[in-house]
Backbone as CSV, one residue per row, in Angstrom:
resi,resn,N_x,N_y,N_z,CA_x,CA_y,CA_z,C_x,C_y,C_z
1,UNK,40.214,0.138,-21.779,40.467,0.969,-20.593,41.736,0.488,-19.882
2,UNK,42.213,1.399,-19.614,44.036,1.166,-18.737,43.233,0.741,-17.385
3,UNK,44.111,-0.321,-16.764,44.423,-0.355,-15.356,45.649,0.287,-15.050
4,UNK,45.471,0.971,-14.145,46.214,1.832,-13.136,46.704,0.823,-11.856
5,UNK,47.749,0.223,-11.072,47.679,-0.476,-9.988,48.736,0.005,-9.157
6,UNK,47.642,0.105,-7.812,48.484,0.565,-6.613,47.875,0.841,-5.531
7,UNK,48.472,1.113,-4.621,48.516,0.729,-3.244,47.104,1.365,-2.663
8,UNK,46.917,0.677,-1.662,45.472,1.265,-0.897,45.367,2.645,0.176
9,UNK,46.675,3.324,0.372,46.819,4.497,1.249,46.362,5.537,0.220
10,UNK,45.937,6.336,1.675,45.412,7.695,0.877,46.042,8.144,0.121
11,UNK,47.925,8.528,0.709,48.784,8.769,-0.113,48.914,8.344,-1.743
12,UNK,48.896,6.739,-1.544,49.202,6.010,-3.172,48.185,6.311,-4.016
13,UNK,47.238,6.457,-3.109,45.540,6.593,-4.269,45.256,8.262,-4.886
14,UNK,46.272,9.214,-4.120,46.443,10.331,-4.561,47.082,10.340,-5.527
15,UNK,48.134,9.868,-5.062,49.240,10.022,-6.521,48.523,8.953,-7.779
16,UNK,47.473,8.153,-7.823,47.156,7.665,-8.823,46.301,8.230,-9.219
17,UNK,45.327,8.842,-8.622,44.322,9.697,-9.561,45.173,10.746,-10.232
18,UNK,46.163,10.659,-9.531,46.769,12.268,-10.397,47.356,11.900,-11.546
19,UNK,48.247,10.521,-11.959,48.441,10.517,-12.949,47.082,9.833,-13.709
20,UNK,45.812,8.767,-13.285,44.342,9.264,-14.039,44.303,10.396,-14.904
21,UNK,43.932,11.448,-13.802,43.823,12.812,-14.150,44.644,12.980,-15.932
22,UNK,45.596,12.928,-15.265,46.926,13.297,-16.759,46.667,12.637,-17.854
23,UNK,46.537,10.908,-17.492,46.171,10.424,-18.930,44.675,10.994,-19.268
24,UNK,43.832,10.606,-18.282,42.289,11.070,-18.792,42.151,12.897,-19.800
25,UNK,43.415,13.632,-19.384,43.928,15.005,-20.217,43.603,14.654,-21.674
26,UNK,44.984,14.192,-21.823,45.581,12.876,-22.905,44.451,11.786,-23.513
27,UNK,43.434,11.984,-23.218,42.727,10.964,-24.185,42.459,9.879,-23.753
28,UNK,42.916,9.291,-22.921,43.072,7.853,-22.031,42.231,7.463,-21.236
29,UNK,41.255,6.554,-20.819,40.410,6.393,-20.026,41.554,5.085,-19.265
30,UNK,40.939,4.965,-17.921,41.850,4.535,-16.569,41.087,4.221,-15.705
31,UNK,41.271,2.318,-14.797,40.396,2.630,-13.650,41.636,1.946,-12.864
32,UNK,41.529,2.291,-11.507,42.568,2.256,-10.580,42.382,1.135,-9.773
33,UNK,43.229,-0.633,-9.874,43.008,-1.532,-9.121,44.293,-1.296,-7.481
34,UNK,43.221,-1.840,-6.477,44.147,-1.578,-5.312,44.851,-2.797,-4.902
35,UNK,46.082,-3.173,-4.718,46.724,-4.177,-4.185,47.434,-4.011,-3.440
36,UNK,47.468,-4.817,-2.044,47.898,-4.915,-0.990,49.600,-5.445,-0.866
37,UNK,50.623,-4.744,-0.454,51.975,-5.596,-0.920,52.480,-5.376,0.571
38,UNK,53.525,-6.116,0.464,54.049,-7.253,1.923,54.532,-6.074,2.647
39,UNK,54.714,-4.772,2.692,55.080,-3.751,3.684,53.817,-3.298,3.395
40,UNK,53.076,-3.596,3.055,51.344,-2.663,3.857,51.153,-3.746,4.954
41,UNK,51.355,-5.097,4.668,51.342,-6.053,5.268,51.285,-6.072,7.276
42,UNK,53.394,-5.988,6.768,53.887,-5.656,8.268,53.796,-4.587,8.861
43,UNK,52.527,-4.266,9.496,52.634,-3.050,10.572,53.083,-2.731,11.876
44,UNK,53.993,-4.233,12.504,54.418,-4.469,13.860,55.986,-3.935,13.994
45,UNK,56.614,-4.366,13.120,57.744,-4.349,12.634,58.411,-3.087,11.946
46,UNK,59.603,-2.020,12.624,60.421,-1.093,11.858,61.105,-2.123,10.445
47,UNK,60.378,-0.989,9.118,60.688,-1.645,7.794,62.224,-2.013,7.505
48,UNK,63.687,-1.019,8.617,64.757,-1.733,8.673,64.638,-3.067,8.579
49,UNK,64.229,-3.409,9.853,64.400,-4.966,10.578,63.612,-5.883,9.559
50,UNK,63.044,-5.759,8.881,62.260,-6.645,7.984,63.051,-6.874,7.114
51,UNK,64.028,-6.139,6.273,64.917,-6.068,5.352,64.116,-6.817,4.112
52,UNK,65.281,-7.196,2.616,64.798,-7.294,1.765,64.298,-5.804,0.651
53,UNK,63.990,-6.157,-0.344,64.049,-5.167,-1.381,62.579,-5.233,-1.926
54,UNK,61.888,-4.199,-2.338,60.460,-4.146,-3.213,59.381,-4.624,-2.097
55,UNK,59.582,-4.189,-0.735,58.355,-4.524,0.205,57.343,-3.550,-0.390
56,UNK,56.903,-2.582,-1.037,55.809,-2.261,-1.343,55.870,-2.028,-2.888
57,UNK,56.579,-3.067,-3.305,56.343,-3.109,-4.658,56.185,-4.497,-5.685
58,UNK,56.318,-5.199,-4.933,56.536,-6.819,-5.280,55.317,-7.298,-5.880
59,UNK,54.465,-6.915,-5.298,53.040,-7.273,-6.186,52.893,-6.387,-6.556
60,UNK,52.691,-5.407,-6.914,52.100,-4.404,-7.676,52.756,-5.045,-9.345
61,UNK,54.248,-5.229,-9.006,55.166,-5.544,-10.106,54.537,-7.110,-10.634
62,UNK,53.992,-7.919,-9.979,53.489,-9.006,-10.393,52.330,-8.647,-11.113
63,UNK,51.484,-7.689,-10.293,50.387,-7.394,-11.654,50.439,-6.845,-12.959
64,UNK,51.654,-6.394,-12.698,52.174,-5.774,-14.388,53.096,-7.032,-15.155
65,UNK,53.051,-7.782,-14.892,54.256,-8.996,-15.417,53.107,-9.497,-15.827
66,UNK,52.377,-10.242,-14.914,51.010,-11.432,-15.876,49.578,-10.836,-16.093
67,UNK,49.486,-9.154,-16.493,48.937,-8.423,-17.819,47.402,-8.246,-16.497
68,UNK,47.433,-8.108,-14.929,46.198,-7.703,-14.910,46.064,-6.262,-14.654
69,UNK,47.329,-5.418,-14.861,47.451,-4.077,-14.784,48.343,-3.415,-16.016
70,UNK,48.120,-2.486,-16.297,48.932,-1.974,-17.734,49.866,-0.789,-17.348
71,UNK,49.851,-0.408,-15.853,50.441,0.228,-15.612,50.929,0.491,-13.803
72,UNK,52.020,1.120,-13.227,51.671,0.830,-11.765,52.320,2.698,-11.688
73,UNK,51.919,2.869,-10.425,52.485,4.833,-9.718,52.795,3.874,-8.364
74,UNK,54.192,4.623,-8.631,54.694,4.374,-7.253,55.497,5.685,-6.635
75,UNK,56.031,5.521,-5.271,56.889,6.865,-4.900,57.720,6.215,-5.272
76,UNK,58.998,6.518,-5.964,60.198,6.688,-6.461,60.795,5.212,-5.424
77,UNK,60.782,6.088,-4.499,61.903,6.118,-2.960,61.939,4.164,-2.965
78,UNK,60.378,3.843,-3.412,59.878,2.923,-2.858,60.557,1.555,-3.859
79,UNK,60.611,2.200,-5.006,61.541,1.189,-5.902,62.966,0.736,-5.594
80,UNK,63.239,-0.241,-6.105,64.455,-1.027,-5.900,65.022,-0.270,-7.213
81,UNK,66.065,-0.974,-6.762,66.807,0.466,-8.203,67.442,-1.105,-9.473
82,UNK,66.969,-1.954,-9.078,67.069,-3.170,-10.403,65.741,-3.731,-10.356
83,UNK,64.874,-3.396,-11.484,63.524,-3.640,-11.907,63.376,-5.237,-12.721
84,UNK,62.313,-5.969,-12.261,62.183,-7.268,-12.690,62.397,-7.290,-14.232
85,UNK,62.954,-7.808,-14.469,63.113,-8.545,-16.293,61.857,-8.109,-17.092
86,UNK,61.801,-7.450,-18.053,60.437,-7.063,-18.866,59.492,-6.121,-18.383
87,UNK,60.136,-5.336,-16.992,59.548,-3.901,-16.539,60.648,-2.789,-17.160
88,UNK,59.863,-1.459,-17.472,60.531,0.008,-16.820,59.873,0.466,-16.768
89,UNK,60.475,1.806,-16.417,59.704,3.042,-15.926,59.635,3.782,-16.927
90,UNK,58.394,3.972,-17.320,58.063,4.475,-18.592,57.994,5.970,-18.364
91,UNK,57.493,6.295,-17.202,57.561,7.630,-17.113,58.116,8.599,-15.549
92,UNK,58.718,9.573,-15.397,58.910,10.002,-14.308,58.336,11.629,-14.259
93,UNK,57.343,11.883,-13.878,57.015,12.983,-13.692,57.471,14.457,-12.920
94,UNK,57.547,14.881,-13.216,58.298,16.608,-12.353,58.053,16.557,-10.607
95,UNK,59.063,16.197,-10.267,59.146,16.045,-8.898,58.582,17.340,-8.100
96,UNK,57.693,16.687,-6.861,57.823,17.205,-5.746,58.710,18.030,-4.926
97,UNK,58.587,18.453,-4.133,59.566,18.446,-2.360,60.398,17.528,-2.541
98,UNK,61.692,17.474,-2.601,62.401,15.841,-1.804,62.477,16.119,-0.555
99,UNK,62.416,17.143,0.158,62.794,17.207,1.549,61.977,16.380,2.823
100,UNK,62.805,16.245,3.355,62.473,15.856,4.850,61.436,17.050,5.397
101,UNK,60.254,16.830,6.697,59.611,18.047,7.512,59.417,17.224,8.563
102,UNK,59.657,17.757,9.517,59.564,17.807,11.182,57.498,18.430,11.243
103,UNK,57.272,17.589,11.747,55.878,17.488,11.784,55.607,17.406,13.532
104,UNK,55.197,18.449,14.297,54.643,18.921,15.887,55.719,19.898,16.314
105,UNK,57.030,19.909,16.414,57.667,20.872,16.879,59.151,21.168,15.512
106,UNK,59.820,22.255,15.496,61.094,22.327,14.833,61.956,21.314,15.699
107,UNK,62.937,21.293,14.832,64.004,20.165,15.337,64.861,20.958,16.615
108,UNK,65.199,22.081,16.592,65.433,23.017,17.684,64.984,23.094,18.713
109,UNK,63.593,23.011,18.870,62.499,23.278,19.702,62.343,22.259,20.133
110,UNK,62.218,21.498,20.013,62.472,19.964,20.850,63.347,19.957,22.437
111,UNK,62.682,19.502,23.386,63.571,19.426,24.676,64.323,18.551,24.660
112,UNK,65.307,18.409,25.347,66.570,17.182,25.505,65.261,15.525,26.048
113,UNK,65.736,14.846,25.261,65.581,13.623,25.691,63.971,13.303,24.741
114,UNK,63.547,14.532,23.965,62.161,13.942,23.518,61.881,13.141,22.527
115,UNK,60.937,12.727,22.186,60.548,11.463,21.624,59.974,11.869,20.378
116,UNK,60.820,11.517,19.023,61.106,11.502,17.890,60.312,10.179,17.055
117,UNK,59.506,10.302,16.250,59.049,9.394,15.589,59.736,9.183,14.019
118,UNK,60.246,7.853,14.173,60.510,7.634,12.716,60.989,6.513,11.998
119,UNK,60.377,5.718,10.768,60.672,4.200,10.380,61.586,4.503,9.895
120,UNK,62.372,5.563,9.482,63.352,5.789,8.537,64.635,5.181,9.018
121,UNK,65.771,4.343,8.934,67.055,4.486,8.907,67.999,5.366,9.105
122,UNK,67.599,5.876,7.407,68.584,7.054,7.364,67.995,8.669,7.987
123,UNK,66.507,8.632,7.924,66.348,9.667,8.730,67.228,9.582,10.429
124,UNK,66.405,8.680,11.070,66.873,8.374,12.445,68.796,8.565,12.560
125,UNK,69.094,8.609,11.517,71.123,8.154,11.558,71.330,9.486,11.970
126,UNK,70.423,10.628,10.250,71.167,11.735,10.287,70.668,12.525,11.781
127,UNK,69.410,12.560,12.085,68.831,13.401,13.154,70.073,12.480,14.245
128,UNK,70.265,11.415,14.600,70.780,11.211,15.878,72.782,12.271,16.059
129,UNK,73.036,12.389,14.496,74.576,13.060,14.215,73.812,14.397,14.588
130,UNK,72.910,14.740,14.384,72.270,16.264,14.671,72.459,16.638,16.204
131,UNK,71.281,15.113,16.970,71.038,15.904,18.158,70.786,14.393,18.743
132,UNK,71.650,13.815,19.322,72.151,12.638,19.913,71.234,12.844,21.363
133,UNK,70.801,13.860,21.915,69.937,13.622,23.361,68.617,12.827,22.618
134,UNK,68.153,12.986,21.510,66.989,12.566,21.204,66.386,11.120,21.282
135,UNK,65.688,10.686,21.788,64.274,9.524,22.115,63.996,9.299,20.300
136,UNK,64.995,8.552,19.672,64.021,7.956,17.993,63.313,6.716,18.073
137,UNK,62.274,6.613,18.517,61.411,5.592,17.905,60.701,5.251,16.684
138,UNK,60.791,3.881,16.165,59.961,3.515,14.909,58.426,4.093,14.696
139,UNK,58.018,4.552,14.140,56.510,4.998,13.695,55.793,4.289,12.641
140,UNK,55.272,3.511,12.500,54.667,2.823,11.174,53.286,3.263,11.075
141,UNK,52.786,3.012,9.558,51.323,3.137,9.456,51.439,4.065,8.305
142,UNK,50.205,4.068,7.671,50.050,5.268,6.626,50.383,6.759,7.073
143,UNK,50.238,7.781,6.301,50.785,9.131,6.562,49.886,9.904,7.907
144,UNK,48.303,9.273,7.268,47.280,9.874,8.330,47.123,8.756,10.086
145,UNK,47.938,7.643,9.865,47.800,7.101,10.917,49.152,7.798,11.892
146,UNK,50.347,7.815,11.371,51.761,8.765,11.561,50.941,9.674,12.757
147,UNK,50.135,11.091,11.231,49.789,11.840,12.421,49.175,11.750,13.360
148,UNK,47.759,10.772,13.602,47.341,10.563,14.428,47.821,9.422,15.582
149,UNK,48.712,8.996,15.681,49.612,8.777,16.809,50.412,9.881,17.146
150,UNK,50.844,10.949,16.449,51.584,12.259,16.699,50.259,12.740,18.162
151,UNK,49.342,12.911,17.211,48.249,14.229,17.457,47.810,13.743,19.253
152,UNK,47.755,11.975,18.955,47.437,11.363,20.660,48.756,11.357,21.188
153,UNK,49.627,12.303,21.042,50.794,12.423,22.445,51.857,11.238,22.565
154,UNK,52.186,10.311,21.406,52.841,8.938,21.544,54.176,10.135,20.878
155,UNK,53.980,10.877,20.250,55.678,11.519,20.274,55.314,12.937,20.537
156,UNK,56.489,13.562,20.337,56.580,14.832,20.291,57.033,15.437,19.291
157,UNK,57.274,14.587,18.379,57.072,14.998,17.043,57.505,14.310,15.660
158,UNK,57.458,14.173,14.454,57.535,13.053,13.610,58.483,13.420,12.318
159,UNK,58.973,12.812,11.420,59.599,13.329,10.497,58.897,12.152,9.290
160,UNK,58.628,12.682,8.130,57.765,12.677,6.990,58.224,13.293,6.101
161,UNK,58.133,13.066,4.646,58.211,13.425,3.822,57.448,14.347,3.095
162,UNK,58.045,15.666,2.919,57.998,16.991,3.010,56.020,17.001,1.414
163,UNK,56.762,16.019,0.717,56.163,15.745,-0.809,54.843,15.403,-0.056
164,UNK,54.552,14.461,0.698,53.468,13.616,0.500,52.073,14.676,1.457
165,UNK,53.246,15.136,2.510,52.151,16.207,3.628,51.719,17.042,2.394
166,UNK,52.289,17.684,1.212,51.694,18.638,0.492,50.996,17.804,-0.813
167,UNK,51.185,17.215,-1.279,50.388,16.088,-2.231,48.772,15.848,-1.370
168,UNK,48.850,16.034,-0.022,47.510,15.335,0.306,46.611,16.663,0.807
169,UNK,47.442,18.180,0.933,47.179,19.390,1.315,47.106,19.515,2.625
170,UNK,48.192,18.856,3.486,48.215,18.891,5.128,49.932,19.375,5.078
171,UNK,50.081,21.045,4.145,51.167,21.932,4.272,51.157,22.439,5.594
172,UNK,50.029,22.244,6.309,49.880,23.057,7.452,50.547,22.543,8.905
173,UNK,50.608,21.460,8.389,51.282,20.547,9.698,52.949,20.757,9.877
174,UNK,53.114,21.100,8.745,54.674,21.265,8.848,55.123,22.346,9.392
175,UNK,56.321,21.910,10.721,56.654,22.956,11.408,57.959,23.333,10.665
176,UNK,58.581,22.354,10.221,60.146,22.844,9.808,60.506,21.492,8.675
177,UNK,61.040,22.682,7.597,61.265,21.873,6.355,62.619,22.083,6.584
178,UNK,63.233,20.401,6.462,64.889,20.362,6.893,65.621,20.709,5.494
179,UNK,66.651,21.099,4.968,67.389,21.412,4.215,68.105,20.300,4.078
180,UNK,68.489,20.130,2.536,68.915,18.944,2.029,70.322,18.917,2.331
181,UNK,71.113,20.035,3.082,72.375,19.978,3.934,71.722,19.364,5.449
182,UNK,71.227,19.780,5.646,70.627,19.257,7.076,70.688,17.449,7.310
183,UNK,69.225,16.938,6.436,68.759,15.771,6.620,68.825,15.607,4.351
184,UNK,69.963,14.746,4.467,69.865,14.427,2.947,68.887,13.403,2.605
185,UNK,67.922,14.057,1.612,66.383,12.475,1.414,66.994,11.687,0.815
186,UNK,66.465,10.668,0.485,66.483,9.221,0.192,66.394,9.611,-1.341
187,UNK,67.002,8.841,-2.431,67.281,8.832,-3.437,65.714,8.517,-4.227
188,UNK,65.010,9.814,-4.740,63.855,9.742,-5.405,62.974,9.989,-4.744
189,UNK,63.533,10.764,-3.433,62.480,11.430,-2.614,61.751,12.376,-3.469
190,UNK,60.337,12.424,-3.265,59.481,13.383,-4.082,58.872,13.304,-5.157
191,UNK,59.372,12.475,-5.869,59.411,11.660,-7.393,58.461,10.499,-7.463
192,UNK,57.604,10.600,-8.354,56.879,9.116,-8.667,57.348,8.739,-10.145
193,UNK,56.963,7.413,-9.563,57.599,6.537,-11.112,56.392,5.905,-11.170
194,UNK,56.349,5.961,-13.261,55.161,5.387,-14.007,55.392,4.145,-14.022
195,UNK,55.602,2.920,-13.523,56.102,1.533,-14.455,55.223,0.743,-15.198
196,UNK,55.434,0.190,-16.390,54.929,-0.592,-17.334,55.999,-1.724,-17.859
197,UNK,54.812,-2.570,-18.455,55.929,-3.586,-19.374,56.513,-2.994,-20.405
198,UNK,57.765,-3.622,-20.623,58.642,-3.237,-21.898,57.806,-2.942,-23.181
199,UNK,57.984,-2.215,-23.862,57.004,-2.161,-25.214,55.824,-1.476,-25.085
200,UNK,54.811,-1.665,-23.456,53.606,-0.794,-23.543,54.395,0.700,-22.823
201,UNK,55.254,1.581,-23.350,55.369,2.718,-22.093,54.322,3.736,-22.886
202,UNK,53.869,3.560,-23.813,52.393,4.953,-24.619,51.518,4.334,-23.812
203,UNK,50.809,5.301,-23.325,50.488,6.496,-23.563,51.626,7.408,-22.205
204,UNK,51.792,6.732,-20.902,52.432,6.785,-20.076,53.864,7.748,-20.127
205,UNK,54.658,7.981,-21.366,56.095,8.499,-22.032,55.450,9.379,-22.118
206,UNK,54.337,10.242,-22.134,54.169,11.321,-22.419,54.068,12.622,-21.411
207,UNK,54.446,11.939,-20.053,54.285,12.538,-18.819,55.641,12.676,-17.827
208,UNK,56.510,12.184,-19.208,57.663,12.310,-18.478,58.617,13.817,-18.475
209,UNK,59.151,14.083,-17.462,60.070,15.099,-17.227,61.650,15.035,-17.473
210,UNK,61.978,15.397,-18.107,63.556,15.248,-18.060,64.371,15.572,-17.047
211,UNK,64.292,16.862,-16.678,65.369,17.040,-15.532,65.230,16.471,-14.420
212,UNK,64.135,16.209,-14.346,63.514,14.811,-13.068,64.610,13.753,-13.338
213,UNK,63.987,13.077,-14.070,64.494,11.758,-14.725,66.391,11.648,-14.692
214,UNK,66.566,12.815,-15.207,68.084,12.779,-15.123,68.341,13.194,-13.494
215,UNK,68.192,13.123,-12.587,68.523,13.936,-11.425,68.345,12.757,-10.237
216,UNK,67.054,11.736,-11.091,66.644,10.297,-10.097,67.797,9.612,-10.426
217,UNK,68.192,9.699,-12.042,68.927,8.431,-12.314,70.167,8.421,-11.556
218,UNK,70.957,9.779,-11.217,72.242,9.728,-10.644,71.753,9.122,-9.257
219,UNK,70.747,9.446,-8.286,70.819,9.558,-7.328,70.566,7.573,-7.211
220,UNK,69.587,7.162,-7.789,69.743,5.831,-8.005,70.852,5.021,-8.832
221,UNK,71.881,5.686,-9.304,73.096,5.332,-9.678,73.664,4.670,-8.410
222,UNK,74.025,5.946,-7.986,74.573,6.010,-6.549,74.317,4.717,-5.345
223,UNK,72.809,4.417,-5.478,72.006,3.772,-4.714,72.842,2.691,-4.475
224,UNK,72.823,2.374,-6.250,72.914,0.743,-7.105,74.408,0.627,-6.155
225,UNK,75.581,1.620,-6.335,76.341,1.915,-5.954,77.291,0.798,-4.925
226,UNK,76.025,1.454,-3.930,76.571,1.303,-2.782,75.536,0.020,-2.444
227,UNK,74.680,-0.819,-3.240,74.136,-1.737,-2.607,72.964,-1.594,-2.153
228,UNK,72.432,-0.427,-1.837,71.289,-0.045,-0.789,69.619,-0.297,-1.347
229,UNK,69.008,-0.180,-0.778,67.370,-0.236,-0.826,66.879,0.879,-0.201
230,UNK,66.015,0.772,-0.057,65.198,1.714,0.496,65.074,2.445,1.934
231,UNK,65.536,1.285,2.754,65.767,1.156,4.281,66.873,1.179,4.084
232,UNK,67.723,1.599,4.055,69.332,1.788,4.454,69.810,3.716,4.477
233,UNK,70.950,3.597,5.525,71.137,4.933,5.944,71.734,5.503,4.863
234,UNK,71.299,5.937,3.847,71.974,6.710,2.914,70.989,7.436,1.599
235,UNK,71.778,8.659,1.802,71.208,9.870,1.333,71.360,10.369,0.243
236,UNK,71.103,10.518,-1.094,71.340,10.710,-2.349,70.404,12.607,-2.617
237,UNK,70.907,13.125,-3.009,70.141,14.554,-4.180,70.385,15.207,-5.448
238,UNK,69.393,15.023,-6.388,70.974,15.918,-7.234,69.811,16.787,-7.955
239,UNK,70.656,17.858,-8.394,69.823,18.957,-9.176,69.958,19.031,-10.488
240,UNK,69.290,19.469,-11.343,69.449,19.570,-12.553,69.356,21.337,-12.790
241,UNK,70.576,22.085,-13.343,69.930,22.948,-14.429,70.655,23.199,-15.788
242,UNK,69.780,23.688,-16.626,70.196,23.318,-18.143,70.675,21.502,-18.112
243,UNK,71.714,22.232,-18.708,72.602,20.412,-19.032,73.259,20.589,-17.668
244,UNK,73.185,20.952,-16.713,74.570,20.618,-15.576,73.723,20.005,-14.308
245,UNK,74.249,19.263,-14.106,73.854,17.962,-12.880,74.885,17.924,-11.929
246,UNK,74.478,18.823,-10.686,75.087,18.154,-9.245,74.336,17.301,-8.385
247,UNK,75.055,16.306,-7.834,74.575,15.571,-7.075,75.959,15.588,-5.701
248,UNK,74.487,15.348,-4.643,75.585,15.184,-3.071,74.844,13.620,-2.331
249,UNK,75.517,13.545,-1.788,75.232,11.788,-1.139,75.848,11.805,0.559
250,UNK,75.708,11.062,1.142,76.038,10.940,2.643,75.474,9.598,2.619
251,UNK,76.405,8.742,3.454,76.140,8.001,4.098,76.728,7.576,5.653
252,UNK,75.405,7.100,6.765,75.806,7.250,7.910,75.472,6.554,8.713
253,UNK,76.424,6.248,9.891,76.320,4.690,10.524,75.195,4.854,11.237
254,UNK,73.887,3.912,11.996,72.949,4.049,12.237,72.782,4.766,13.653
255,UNK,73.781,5.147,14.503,74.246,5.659,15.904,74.404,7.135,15.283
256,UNK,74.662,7.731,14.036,74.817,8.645,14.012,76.528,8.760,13.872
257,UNK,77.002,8.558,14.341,78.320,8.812,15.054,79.508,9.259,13.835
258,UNK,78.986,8.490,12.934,80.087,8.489,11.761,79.361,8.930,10.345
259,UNK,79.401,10.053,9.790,79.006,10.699,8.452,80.099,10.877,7.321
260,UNK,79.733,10.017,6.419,80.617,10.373,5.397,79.956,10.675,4.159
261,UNK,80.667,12.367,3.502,79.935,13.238,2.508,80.647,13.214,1.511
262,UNK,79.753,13.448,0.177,80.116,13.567,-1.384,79.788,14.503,-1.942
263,UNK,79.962,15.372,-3.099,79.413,15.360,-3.809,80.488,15.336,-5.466
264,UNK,79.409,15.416,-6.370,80.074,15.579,-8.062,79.381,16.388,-8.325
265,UNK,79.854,16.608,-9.669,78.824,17.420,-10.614,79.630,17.023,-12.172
266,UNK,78.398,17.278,-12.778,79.198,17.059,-14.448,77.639,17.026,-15.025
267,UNK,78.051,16.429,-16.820,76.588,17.141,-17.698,75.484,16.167,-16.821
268,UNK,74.472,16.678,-17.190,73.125,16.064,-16.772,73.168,14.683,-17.623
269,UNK,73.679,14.415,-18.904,73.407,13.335,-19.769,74.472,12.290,-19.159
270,UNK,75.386,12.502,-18.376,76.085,11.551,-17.562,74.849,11.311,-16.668
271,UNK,74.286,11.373,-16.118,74.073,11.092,-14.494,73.924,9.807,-14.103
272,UNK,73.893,8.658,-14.647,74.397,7.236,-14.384,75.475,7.171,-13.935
273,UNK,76.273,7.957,-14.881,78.067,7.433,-14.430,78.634,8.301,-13.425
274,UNK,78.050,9.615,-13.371,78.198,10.749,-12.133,78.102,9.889,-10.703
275,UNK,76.781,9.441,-10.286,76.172,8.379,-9.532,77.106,7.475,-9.038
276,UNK,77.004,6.541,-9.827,78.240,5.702,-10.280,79.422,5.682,-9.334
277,UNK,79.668,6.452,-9.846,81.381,7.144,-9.293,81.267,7.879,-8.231
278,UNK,80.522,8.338,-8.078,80.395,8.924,-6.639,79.806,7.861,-5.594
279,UNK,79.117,7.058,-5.584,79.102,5.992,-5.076,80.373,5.272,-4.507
280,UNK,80.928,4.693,-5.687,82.299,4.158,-5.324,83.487,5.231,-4.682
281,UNK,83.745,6.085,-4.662,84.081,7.307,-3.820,83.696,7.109,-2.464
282,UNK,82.425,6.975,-2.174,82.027,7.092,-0.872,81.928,5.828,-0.397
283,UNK,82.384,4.552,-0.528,83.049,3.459,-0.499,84.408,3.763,-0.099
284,UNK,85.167,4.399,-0.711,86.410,4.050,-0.837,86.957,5.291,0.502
285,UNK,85.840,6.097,1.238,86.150,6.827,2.051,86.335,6.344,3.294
286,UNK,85.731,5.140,3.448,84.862,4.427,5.081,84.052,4.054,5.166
287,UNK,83.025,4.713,4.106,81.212,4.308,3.966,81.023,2.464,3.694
288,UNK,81.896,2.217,3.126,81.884,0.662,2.914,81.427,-0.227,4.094
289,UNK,82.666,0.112,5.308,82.644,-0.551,6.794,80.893,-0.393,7.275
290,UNK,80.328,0.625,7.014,78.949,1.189,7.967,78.299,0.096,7.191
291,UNK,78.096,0.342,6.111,77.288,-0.544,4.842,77.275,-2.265,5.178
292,UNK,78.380,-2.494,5.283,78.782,-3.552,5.611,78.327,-4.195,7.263
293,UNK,78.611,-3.432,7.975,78.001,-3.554,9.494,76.457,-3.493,8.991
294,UNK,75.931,-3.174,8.132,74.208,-3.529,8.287,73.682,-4.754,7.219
295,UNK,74.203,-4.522,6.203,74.174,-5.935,5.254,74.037,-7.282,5.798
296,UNK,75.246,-7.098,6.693,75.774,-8.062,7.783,76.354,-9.358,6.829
């Protein structure tokens, strides 16, 4: 029997029965171990200020290194884009939503000065270049704790990831789905990744998507790029159809104040080097200095 390993939120335990589900399709029997990793940990603390790379993936990745899991589901977003020695991602499944959603009021509808919930970085950067009267505070906690600090009046409204409100069937909460010109997601927004050790990716390879896969890799090209993790203000998307791959990127100083935009396009079977290069592009524009002011 496969172990499955991952996180204890409603969210993570969704997305693991679902790929269950898929192998159990497939022939595969699966039971799902839960492990606790160092950003379930810190709940006091905006995940910026904590910094560091693989806060909700560091153990999970240890249980797949010394064999007490055969496999881990993670959100994309949540990976570091350089995987420990003797991991990959064996599989990437047909993405979600990447978008951003405004969860209690539209972003419009909001009065001057109201109070915005959000752990994000790069969310908080782009909304403040949007609408600079706005109150952004940090929000932590699982998806259902989010809303229920929403629902008791601590904001006036929250921003979340468009994928996970509909993965758990709370489409209903969403007042306004931002456009990937609007609020650009985080590189692998929407996307879960299968990871396994080198050599075991069967039964797992069989659930993979291509135009997914090619569309993460640029956008985590890009990532690698520019240095970034997960918590950092910068925005990766790219589309796939047929063989042709565009991707657009932004990155933006955490005040908002300063946005600097990309995009490429070229075959889908580039999208490493598309990434890549568009990365270093948006370096070589100004984006470096912002990057650099947070690295420190």
């Amino acid at each position: 029997m496969l172990v499955i390993a991952s996180r204890g939120s409603k969210l993570a335990l969704w997305q693991a029965h679902s790929v269950q589900q898929q192998l159990f399709d497939l022939g595969h029997l699966s039971r799902i171990e839960i492990i606790k990793t160092t950003g379930d940990k810190i709940t006091d603390v905006p995940l910026g200020q904590v910094g560091g790379k693989g806060l909700f993936t560091k153990e999970i990745e240890d249980a797949l290194l010394d064999g007490r899991a055969d496999l881990a589901v993670h959100s994309l977003k949540d990976l570091p884009t350089e995987l420990p020695e003797g991991l990959v991602l064996a599989a990437i499944p047909e993405r979600e939503d990447p978008r951003d959603a405004m969860v209690g009021k539209r972003l419009a509808d909001l009065p001057e000065r109201a109070k915005l919930g959000t752990s994000s970085l790069r969310r908080a950067a782009q909304l403040r270049k949007l609408r600079p009267d706005l109150i952004i505070e940090p929000v932590r906690g699982n998806l259902d704790t989010r809303l229920r600090k929403l629902d008791q009046g601590q904001y006036d409204a929250i921003v979340l990831a468009a994928a996970g409100l509909r993965r758990l069937g709370w489409e209903d909460r969403i007042a306004e789905t931002l456009g990937v010109d609007v609020v650009c997601p985080a590189a692998g927004q929407g996307a879960l990744a299968i990871e396994t050790a080198a050599g075991r990716e069967q039964p797992c390879a069989q659930l993979e998507h291509g135009p997914t896969r090619a569309a993460v890799t640029a956008e985590r090209a890009l990532l690698a790029a520019l240095g970034g993790g997960c918590q950092v203000p910068i925005g990766a998307y790219a589309t796939v159809e047929g063989r042709h791959l565009r991707l657009s990127a932004v990155v933006v100083s955490p005040d908002g104040a300063q946005l600097f935009r990309q995009e490429s396009a070229g075959a889908a079977a580039d999208a490493e080097k598309i990434g890549r290069e568009l990365g270093v592009a948006l370096l070589a524009t100004g984006a470096a200095e912002i990057l650099e002011s947070i690295y420190g």
